[in-house]
N, C-alpha and C positions, 0 to 999 in steps of 0.2 A: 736831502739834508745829511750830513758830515756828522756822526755822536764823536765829538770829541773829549777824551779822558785829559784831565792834569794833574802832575806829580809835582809833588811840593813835599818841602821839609825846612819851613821858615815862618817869616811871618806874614806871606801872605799877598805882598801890596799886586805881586803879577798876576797871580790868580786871580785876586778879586778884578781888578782891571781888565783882563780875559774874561769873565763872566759878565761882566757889566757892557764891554765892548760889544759882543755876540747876542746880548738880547736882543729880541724881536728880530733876529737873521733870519734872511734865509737861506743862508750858505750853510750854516752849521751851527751846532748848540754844544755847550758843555754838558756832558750829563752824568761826570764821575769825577771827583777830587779823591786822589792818591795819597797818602801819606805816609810816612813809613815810621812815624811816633805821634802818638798824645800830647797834645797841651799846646798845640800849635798855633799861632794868631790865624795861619791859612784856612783851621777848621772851622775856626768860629765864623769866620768871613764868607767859607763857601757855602756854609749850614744857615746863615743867616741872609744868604742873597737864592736858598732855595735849592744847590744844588749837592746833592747824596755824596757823603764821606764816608772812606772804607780803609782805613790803618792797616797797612800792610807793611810788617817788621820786614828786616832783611832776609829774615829766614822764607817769607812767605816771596817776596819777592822771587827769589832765587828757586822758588818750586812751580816748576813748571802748573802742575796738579793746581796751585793755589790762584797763583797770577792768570793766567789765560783763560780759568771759567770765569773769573771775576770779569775781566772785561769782554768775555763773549756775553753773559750777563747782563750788561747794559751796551753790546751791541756798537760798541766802540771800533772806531773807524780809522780815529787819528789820534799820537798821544802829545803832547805839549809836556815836558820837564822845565819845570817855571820855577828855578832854586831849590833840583833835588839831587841830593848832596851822596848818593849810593852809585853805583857803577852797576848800570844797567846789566842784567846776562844776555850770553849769546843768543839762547832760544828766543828772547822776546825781541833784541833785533832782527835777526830772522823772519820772526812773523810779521812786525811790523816795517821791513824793510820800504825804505823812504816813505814811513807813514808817523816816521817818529822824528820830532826835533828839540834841543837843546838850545838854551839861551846861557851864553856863556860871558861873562862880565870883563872880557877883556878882549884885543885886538889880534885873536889866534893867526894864525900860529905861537904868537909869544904868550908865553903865560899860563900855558894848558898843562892837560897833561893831570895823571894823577896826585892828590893834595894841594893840587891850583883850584882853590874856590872860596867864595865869601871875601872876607876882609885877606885874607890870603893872597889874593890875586892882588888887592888894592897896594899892600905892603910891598908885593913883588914890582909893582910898576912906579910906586915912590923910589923903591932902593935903587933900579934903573935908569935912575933919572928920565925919562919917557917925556917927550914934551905932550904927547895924547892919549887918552885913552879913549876906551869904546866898547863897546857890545856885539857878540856877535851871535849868529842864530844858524845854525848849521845840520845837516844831517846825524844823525846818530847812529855811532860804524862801532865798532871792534873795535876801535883803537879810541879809547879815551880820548875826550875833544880833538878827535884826528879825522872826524868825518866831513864831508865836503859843504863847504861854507855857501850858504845863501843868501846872506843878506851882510854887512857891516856899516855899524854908524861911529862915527869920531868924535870927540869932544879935546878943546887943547884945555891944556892943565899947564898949569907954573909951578916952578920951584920952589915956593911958601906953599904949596898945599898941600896939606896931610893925608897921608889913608883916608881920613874918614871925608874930606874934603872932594876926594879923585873918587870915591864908592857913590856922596850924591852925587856928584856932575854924571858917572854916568848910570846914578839911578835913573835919572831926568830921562837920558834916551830910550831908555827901556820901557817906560811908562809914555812914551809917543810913541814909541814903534814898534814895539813887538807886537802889539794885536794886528794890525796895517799889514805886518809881515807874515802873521799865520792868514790871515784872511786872504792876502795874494795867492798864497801856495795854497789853499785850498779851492780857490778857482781855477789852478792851472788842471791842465787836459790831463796832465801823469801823474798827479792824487788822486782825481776822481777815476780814474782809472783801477787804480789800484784798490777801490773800494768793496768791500765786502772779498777779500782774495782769500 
């Protein structure tokens, strides 16, 4: 069994759908939601479907001392960033080198990058005129949305469609596939490998 940790800093809808997804697995279970503020819909969601919430400010993040006993603590395996809006540090990709993924709301290469995220991303692919957008799920490296892509889904968008229009279409994909897509990579032979390292 896979303890997988999720990092969030929104409202939630990935996470809960990742917890809900992985009940009764036996590939893997969640068994830590990350946050890095208060008051978040993601808290109430992962508190109220059973699984243990731990608010780690940026400061706490960024100390090695804080972040790494926490998830040696609950014995965390794999980490899921499911709408978390901080820039991971070196030390923890490091540790968790290809044990850590990124769900990123656009078609990277385009789009990334530091201050590419939330409705951000959605405005930068309206302004572009982009006939598609899409979601991507990729490694988490050193280079901000610059690590190597795993998975990508498409959605076409038209010319009448606003930000907020192009953010649900490709909420939709996000909420069919990102579980589908952690769940693959945690069958394959070079995660479970890498477990307990």
């Amino acid at each position: 069994m896979i303890n997988m940790a999720v990092f969030v800093s929104g409202g939630g809808t990935n996470c809960e759908n990742i917890i809900k997804y992985f009940e009764g697995s036996e590939i893997a279970r969640p068994v830590l939601v990350i946050s890095n503020k208060t008051g978040l819909g993601a808290i109430e969601k992962a508190e109220r479907l059973g699984v243990p919430v731990k608010v780690v400010p940026k400061s706490g993040l960024n100390d090695p001392g804080v972040i790494l006993p926490l998830l040696k603590d609950y014995s965390v395996d794999f980490i899921v960033l499911a709408g978390f809006l901080l820039v991971i540090p070196d030390f923890l990709i490091d540790e968790y080198d290809h044990r850590m993924i990124n769900l990123h709301p656009a078609l990277l290469p385009k789009f990334g990058g530091i201050g590419m995220y939330g409705h951000h991303v959605h405005e930068a692919v309206k302004a572009a005129g982009e006939r598609e957008t899409g979601m991507t799920v990729h490694w988490v490296s050193r280079e901000v949305d610059g690590g190597t892509i795993i998975a990508q889904f498409s959605t076409p968008i038209s010319p009448d469609d606003t930000p907020d229009d192009i953010a649900a279409k490709e909420h939709v994909l996000e909420m069919e596939h990102f579980p589908q897509v952690i769940e693959s990579l945690l069958t394959s032979e070079g995660v479970m490998s890498r477990k307990g390292q």
